[in-house]
FIPA-760860 format. One record per residue: residue number from 1; residue in three letters; z, y, x of N, C-alpha, C, O, CB in turn. Coordinates in steps of 0.2 Angstrom, whole numbers, plus 5000, padded with zeros to 4 digits. Atoms other than C-alpha are relative to their C-alpha. Glycine has a CB too. Layout:
resi | resn | n_zz | n_yy | n_xx | ca_zz | ca_yy | ca_xx | c_zz | c_yy | c_xx | o_zz | o_yy | o_xx | cb_zz | cb_yy | cb_xx
NUM | Ala | Z | Y | X | Z | Y | X | Z | Y | X | Z | Y | X | Z | Y | X
...
REM end
This chain:
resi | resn | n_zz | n_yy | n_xx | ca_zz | ca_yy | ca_xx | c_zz | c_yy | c_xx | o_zz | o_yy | o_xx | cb_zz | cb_yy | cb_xx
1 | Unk | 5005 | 4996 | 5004 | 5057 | 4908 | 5055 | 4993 | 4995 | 5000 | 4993 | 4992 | 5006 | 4998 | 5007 | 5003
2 | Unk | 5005 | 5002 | 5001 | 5040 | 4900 | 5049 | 4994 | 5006 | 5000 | 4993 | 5011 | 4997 | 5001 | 4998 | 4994
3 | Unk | 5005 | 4995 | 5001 | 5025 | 4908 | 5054 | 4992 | 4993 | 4997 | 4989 | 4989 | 5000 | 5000 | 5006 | 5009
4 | Unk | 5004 | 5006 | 5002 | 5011 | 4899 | 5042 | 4992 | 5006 | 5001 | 4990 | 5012 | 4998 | 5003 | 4996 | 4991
5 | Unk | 5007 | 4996 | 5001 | 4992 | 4906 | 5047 | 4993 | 4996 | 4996 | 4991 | 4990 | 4997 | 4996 | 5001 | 5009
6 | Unk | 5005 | 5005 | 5003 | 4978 | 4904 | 5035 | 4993 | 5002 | 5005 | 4992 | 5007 | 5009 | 4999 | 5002 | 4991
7 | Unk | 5008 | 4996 | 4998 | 4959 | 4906 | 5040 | 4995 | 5001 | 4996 | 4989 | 5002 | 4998 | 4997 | 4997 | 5004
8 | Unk | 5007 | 4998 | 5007 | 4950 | 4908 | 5022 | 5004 | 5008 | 5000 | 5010 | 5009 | 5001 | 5000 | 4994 | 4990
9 | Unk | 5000 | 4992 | 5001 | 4949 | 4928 | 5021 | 5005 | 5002 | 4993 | 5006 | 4998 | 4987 | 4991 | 5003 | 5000
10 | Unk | 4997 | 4995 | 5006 | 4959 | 4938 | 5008 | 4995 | 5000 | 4994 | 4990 | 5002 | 4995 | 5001 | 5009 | 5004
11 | Unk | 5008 | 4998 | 5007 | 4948 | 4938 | 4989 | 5003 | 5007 | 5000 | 5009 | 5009 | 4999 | 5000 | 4995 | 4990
12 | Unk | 5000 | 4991 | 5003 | 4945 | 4956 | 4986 | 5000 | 4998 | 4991 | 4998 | 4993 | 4988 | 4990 | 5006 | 5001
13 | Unk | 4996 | 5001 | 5008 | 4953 | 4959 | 4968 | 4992 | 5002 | 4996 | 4992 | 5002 | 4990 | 5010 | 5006 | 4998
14 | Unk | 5006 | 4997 | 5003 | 4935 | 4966 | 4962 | 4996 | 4991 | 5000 | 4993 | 4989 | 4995 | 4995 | 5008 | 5006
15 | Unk | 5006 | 5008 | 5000 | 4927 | 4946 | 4966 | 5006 | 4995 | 4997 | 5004 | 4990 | 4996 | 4997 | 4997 | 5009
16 | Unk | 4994 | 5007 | 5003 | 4946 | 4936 | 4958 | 4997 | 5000 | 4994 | 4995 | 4994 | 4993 | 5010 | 5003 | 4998
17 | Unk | 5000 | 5002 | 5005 | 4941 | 4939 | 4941 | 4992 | 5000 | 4997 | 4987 | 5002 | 5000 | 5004 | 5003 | 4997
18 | Unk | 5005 | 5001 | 5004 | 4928 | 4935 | 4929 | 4999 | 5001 | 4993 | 5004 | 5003 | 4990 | 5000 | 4996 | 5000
19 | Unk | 4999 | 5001 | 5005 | 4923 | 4935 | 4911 | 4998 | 4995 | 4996 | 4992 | 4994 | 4996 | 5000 | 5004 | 4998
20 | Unk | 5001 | 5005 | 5001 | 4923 | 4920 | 4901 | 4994 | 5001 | 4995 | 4996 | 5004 | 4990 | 5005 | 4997 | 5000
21 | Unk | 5006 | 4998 | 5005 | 4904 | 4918 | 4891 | 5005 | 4997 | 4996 | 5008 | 5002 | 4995 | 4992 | 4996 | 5000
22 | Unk | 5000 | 5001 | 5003 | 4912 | 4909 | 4880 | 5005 | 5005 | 4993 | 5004 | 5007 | 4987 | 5000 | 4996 | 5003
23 | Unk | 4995 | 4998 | 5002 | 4929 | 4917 | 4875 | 5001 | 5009 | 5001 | 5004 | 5012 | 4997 | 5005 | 4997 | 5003
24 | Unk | 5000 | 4993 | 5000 | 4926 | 4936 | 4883 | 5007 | 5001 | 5005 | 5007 | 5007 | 5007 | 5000 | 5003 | 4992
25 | Unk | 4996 | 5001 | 4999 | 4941 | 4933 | 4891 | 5000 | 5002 | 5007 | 4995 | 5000 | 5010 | 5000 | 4995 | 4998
26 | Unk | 5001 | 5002 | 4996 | 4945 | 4937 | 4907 | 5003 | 4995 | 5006 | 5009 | 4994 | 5006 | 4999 | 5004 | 5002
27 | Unk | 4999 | 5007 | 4996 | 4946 | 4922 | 4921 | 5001 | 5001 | 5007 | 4999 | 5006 | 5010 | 4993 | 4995 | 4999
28 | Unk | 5001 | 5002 | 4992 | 4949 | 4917 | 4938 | 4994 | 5000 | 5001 | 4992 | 4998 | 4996 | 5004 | 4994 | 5004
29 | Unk | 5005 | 5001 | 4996 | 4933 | 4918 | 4948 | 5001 | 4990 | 5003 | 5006 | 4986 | 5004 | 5000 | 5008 | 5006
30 | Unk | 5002 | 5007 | 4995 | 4924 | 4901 | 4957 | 5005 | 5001 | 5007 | 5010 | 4998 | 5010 | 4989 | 5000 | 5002
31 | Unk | 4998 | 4999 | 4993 | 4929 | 4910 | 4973 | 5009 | 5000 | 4999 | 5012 | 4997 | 5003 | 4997 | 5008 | 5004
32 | Unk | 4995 | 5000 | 5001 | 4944 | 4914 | 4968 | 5006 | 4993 | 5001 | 5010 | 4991 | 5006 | 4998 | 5003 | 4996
33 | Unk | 4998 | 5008 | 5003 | 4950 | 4896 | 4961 | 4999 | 4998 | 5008 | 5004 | 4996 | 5011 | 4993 | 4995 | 4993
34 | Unk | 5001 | 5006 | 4993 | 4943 | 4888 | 4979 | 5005 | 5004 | 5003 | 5009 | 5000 | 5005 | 4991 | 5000 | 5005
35 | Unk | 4996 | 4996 | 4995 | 4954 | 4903 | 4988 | 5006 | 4996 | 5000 | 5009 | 4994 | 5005 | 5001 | 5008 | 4999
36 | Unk | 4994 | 5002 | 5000 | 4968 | 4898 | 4982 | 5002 | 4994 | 5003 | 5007 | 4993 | 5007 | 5003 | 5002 | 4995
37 | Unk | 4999 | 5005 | 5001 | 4966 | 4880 | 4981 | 5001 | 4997 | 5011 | 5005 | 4994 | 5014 | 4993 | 4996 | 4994
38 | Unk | 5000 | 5002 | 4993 | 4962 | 4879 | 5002 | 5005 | 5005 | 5003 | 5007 | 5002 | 5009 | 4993 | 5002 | 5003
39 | Unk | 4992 | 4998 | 5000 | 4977 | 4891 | 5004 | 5005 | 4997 | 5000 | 5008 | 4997 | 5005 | 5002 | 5004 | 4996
40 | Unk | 4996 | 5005 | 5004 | 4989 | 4879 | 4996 | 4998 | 4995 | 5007 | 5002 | 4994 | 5011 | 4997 | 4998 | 4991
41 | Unk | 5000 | 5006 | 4998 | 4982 | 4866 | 5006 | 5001 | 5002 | 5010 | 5004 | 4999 | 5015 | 4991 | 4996 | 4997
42 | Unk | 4999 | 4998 | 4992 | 4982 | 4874 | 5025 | 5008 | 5001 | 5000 | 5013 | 5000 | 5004 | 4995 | 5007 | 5003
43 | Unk | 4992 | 4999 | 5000 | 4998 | 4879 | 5021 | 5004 | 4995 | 5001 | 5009 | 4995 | 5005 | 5003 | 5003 | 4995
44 | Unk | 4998 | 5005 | 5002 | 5004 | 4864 | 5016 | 5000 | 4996 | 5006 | 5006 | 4993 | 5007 | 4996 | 4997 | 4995
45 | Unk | 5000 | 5006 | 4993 | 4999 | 4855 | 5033 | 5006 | 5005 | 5006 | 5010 | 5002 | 5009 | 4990 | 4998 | 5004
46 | Unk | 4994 | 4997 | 4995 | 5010 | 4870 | 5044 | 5006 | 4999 | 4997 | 5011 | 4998 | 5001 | 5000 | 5009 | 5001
47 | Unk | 4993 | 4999 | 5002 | 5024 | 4869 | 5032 | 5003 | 4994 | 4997 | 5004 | 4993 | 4991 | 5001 | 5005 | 4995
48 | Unk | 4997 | 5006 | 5000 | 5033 | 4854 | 5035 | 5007 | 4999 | 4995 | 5009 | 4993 | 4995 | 5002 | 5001 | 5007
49 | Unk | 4995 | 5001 | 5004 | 5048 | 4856 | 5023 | 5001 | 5002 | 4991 | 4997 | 5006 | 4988 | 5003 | 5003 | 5004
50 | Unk | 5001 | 4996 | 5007 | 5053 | 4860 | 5004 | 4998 | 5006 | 5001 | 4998 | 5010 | 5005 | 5005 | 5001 | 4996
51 | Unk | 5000 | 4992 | 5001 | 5049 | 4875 | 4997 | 5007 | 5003 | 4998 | 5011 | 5001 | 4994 | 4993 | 5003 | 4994
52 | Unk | 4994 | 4996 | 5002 | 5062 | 4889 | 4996 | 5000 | 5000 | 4994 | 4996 | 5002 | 4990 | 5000 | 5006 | 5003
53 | Unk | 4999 | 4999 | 5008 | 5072 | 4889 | 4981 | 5005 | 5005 | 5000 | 5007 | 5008 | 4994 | 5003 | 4993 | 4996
54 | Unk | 4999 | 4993 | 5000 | 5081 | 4903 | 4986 | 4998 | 5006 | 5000 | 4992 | 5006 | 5000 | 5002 | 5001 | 5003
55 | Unk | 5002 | 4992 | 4998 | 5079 | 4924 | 4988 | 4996 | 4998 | 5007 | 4997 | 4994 | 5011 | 5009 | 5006 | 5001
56 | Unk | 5003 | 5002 | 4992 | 5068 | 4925 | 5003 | 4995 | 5006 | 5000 | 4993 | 5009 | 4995 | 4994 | 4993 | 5001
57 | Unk | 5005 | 4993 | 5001 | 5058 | 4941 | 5010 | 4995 | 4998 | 5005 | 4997 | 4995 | 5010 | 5004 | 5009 | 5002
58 | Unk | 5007 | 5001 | 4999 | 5041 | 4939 | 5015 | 4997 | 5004 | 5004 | 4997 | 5010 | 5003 | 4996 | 4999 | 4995
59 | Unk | 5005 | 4994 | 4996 | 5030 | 4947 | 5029 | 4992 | 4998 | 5003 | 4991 | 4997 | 5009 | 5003 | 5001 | 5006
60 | Unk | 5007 | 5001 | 4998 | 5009 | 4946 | 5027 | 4998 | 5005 | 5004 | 4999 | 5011 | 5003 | 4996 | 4999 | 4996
61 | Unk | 5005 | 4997 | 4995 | 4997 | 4950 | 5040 | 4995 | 4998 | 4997 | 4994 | 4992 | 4996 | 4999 | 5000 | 5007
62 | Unk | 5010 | 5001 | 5002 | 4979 | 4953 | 5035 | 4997 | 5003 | 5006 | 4998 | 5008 | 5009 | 4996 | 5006 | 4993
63 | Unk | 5003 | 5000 | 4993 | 4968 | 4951 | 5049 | 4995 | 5003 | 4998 | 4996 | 5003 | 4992 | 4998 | 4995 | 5004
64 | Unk | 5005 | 4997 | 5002 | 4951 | 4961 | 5046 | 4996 | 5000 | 5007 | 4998 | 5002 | 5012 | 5002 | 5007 | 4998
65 | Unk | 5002 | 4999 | 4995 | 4937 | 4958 | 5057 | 4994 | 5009 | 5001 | 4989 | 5011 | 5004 | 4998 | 4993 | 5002
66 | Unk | 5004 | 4991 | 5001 | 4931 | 4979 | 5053 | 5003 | 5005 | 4996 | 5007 | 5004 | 4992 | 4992 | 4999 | 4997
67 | Unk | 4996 | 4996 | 5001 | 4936 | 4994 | 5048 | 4999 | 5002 | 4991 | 5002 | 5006 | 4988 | 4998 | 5006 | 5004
68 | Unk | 5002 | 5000 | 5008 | 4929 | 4992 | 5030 | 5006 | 5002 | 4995 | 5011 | 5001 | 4998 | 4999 | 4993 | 4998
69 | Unk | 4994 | 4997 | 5002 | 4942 | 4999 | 5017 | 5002 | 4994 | 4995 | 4998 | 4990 | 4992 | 4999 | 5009 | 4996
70 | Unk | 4999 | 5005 | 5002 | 4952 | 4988 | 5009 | 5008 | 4997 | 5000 | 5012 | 4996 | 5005 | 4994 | 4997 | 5003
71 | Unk | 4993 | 4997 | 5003 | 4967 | 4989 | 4999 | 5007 | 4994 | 5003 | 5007 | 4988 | 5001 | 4998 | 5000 | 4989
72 | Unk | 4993 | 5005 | 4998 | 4984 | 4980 | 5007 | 5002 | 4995 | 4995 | 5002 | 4989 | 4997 | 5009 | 5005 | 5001
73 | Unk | 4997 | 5001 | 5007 | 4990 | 4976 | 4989 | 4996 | 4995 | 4996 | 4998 | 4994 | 4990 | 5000 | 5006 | 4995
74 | Unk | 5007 | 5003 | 5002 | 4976 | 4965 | 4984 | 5004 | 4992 | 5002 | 5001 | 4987 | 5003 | 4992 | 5003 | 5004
75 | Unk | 4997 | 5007 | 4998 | 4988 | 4951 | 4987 | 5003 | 4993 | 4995 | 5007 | 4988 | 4997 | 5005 | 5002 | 5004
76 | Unk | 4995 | 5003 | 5006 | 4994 | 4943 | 4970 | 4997 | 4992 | 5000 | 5002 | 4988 | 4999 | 4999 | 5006 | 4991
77 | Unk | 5003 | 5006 | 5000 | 4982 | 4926 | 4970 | 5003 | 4996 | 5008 | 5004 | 4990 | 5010 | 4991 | 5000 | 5000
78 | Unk | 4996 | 5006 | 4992 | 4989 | 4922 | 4990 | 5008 | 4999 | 4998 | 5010 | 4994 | 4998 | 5001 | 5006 | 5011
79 | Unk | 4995 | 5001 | 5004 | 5004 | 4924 | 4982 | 5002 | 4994 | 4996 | 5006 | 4990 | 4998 | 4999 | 5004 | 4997
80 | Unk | 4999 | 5005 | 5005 | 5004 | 4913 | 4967 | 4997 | 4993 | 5003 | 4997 | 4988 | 4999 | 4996 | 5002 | 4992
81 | Unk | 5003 | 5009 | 4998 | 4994 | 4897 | 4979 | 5004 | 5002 | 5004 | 5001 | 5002 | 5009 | 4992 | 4997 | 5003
82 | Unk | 4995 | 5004 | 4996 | 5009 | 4897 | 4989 | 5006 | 4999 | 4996 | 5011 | 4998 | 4999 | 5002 | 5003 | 5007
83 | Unk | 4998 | 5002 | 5005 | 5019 | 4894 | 4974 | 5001 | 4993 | 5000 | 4997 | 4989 | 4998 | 4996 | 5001 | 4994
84 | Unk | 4999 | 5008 | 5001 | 5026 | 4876 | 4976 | 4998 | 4996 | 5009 | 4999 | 4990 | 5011 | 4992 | 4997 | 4992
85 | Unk | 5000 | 5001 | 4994 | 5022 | 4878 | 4994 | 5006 | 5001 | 5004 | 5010 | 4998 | 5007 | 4996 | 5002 | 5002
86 | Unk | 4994 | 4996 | 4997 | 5032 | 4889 | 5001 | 5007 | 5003 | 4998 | 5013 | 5004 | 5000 | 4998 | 5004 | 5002
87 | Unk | 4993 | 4998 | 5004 | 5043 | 4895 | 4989 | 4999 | 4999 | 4995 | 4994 | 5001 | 4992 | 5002 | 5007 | 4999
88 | Unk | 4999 | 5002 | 5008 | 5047 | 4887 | 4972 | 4998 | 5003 | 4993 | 4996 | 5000 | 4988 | 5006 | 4999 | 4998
89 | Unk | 5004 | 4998 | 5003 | 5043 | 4900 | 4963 | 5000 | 5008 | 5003 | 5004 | 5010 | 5008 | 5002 | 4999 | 4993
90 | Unk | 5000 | 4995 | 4996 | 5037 | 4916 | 4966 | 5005 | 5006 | 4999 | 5006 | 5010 | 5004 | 4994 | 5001 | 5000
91 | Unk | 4992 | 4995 | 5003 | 5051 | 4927 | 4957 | 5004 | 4999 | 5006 | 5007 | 5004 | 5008 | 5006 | 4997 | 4992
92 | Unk | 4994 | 5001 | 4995 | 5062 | 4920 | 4973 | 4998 | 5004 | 5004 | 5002 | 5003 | 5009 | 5002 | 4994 | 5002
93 | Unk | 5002 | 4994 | 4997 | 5052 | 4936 | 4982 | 5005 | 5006 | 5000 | 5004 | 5011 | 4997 | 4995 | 5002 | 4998
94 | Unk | 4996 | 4993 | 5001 | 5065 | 4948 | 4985 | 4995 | 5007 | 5001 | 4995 | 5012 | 4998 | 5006 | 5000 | 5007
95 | Unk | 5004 | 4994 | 4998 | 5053 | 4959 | 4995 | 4995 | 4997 | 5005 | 4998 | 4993 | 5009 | 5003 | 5005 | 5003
96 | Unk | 5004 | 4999 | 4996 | 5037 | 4958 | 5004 | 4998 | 5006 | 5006 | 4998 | 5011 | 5003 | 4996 | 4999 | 4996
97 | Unk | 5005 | 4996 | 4998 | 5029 | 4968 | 5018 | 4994 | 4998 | 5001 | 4994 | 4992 | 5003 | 5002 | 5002 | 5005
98 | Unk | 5004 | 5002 | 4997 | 5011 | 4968 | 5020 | 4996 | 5005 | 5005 | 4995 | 5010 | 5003 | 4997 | 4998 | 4996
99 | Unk | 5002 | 4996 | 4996 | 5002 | 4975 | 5035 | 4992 | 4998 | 5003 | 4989 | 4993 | 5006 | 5006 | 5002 | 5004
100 | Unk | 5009 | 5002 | 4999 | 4983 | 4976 | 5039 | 4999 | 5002 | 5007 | 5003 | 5006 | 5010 | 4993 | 5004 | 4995
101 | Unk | 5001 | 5001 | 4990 | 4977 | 4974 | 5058 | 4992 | 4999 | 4999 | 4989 | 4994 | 4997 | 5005 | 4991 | 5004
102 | Unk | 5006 | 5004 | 4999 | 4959 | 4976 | 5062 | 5001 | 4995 | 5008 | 5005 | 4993 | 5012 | 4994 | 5007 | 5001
103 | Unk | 5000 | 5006 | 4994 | 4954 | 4963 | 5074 | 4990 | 4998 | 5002 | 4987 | 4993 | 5001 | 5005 | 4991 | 4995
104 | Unk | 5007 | 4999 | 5000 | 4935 | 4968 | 5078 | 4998 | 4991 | 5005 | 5001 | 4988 | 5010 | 4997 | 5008 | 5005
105 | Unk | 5004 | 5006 | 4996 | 4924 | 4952 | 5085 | 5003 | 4995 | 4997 | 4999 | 4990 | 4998 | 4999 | 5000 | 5009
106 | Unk | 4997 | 5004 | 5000 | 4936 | 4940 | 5079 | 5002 | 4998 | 4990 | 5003 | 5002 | 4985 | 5006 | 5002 | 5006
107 | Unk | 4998 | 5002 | 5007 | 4938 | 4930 | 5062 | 5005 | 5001 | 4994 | 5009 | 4997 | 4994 | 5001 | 4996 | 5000
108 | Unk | 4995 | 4996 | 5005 | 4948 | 4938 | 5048 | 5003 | 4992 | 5001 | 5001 | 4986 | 5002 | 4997 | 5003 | 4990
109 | Unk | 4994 | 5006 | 5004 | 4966 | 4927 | 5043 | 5005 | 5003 | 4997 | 5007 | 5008 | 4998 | 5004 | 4994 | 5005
110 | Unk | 4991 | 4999 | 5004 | 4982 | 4929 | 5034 | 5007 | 4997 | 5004 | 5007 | 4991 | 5006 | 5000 | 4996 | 4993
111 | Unk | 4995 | 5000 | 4994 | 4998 | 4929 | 5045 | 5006 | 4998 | 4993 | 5007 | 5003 | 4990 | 5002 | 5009 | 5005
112 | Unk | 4995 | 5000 | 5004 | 5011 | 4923 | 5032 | 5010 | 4999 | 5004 | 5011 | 4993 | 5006 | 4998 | 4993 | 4996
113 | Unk | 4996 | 4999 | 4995 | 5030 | 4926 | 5042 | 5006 | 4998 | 4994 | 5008 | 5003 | 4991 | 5000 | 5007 | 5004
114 | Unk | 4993 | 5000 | 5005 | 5046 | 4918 | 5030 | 5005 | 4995 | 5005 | 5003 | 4993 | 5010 | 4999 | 4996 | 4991
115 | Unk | 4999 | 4991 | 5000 | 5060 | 4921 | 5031 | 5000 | 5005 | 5005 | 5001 | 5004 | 5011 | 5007 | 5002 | 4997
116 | Unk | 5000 | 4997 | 4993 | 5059 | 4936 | 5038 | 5004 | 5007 | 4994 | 5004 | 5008 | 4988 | 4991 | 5002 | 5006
117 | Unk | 4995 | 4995 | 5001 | 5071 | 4950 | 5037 | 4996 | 5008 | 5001 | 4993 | 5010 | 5007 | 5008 | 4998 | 5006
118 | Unk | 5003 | 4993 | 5001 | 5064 | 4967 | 5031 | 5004 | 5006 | 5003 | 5009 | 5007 | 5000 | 4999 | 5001 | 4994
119 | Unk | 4993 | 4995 | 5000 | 5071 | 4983 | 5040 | 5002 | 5003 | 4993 | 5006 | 5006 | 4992 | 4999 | 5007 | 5005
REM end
């Protein structure tokens, strides 16, 4: 099993997007775009091998450092930056669990666990 830990925080899905002046459109966010791009790259240095091109079930941890509310599901951009990291594409998700953990005094991360067998 691969356990890969990030240390850029989770984007709240309220700060992913944008709208574009020009087009009206809406866009990935600045923060966003950076989230993913330093996701991708920390990952990259724990995960020593191809990415899965098989079925694979997935288990994130969101660290939180407070009780702030704040939605499990909010996970679709950690998702799509490990695209090409970890797994080839992301359809090869059989299933995910995600589970949130406060962690007072101590710096939010993301726990990424593959494969891992879902009960």
């Amino acid at each position: 099993m691969h356990k890969i830990t990030l240390t850029i925080p989770n984007v709240s899905t309220n700060r992913m997007y944008t709208t574009s002046r020009t087009t009206g459109r809406k866009i990935l966010s600045q923060i966003a775009r950076d989230s993913k791009e330093a996701w991708a790259w920390e990952a990259k240095a724990q995960f020593n091998r191809q990415p899965y091109e098989e079925n694979v079930e997935v288990r994130i941890d969101l660290y939180f450092p407070d009780k702030r509310r704040r939605d499990g599901d909010n996970i679709k951009a950690l998702i799509d930056s490990m695209t090409g990291v970890l797994w080839k594409d992301d359809s090869l998700i059989e299933a995910h669990m995600v589970r949130k953990h406060i962690v007072k005094g101590k710096e939010p991360k993301i726990v990424i666990s593959l494969p891992y067998k879902l009960p």
